[in-house]
N, C-alpha and C positions, 0 to 999 in steps of 0.2 A: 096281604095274603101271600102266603108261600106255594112253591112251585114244586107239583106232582111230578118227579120225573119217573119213566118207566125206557128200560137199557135192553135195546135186543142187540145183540151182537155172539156172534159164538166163538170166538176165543177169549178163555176166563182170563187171561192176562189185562188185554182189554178192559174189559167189565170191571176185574179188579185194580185196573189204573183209573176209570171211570170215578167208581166209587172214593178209592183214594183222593181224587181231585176232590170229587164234591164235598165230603167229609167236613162236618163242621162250618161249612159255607149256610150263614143265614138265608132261607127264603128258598131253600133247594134240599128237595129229602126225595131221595132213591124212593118208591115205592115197590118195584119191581126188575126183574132181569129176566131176559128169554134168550135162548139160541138158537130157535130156531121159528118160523113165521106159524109154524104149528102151535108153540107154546106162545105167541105173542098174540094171536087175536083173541084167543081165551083171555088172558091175563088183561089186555084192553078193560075187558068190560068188569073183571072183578076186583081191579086198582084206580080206574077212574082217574087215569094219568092227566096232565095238562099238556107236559110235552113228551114226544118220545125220541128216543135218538136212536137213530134206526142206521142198521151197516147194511149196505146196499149190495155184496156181497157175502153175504151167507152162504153157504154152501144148499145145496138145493134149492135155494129162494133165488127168486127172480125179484130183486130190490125195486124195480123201477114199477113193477104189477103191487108187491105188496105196498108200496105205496099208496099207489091208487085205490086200494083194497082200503086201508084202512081211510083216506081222506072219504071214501065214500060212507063206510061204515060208520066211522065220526068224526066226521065234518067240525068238531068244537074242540078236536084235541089236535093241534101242533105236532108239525113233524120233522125234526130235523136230520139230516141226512149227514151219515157217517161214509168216510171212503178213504182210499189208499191214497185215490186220483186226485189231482186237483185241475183236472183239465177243464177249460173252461165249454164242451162240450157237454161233458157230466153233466159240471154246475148245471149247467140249463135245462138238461133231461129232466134233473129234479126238480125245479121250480118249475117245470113246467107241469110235472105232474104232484105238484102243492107242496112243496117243500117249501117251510118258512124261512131254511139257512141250510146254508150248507160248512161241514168242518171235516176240516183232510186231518188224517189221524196223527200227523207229526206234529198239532197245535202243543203248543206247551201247555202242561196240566193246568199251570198258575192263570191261565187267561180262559179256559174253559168253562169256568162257570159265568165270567160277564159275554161270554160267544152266547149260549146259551138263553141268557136275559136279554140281549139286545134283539137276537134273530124271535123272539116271541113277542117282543116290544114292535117288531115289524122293522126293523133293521136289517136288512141284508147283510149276513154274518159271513166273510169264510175265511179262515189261515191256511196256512200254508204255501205261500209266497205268489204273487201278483206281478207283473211288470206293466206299468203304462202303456197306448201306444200313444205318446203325441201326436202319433205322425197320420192315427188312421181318420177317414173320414166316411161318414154316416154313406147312405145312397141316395141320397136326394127324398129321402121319406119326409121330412122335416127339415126346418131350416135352424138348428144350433149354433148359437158363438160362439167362438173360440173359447172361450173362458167357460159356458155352459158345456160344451164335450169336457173340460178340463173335471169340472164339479162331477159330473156325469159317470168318468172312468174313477174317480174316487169313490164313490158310493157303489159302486161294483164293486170297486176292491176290498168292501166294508170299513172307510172310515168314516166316524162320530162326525155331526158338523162342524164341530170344536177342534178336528183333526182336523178337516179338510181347510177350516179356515186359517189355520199355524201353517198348513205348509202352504197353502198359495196366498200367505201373509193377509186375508180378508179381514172383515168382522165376522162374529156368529150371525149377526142380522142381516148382511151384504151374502151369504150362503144361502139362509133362510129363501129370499129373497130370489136366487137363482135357482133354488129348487122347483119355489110356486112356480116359476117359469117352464124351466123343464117340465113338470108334470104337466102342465097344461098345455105345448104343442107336443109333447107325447102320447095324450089322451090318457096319460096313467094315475094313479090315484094316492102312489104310496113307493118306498125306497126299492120293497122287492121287485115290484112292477118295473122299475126308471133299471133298477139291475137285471132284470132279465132283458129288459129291449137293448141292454149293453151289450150283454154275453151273444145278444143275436145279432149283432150289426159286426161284430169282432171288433169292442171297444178294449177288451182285457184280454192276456193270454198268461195262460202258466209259465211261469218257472220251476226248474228243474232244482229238486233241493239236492 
């Protein structure tokens, strides 16, 4: 099954780079466009989007309420969050109020449509540049190894487990493996969850593009 997207953002450049990108990408058809959160909840309910990609910045919208506006409204349509910022305060704002990903506008178009599939696959999605901190450590909430903060700050930073396992030289199943871990003295259930308790302990911070 293919992917309902519905575009609120109010500058047409945007939108039209939006579109551009998805154009001809299997499994992903534009349904709709808004600029503004007036034209978006209407159009919500007469496109039956699956995800939406929402700029959290709109001019008279308060991005971080229309959010919540619509996670409440429908709860079964995805929302991913468009922004300038990539600060990892953002990020959290938004997940915390149900964003399934978040993507900083400087993503290159070419990667936009697997941002898109991964962060509704439940992937914690976001570009626009990441730096590790090796050096940080948790508050005594839980007790992480070394190697699990390592795994930990990579799933924050959105890489695939097949990423994460090439750069800290692992297997796919030795990842696998420290995730169940992770999730389970985190109490969390899933990669967004394990990435928001990241962004809140200050496991990732932005870089300056």
């Amino acid at each position: 099954m293919g992917l309902r997207v519905l575009v609120a953002d109010d500058q047409p450049l945007i939108r039209a780079g939006i579109r551009g990108a998805l154009d001809g990408v299997d499994g992903l058809e534009i349904v709709g466009e808004a600029n503004s959160e007036g034209q978006l909840l209407p159009l919500i309910s007469r496109t039956s989007p699956d995800v939406i990609l929402l700029d959290l910045q709109m001019p008279d919208t308060n991005g971080a309420a229309c959010l919540t506006r619509i996670r409440g409204a429908h709860p079964e349509v995805k929302v991913i969050a468009l922004a300038d910022s990539g600060s990892p305060m953002d990020i959290m704002a938004a997940l915390e109020r149900g964003a399934c990903g978040y993507i900083v506008k400087s993503i290159d178009p070419f990667d936009l449509a697997a941002a898109i599939r991964q962060a509704v696959q439940g992937t914690f999605y976001t570009l626009g540049g990441f730096a590790l901190r090796a050096d940080t450590r948790l508050e005594g909430e839980v007790d992480l190894s070394g190697r699990e903060i390592e795994v930990l700050q990579r799933v924050a930073a959105g890489l695939s487990n097949r990423a994460i396992a090439q750069e800290l030289w692992l297997s796919d199943q030795t990842v696998k493996f420290h995730l169940h871990k992770i999730y389970r003295k985190l109490g969390v259930a899933n990669r967004t969850e394990a990435a928001r308790y990241a962004y809140r302990h200050g496991l990732a911070e932005a870089v300056e593009q």
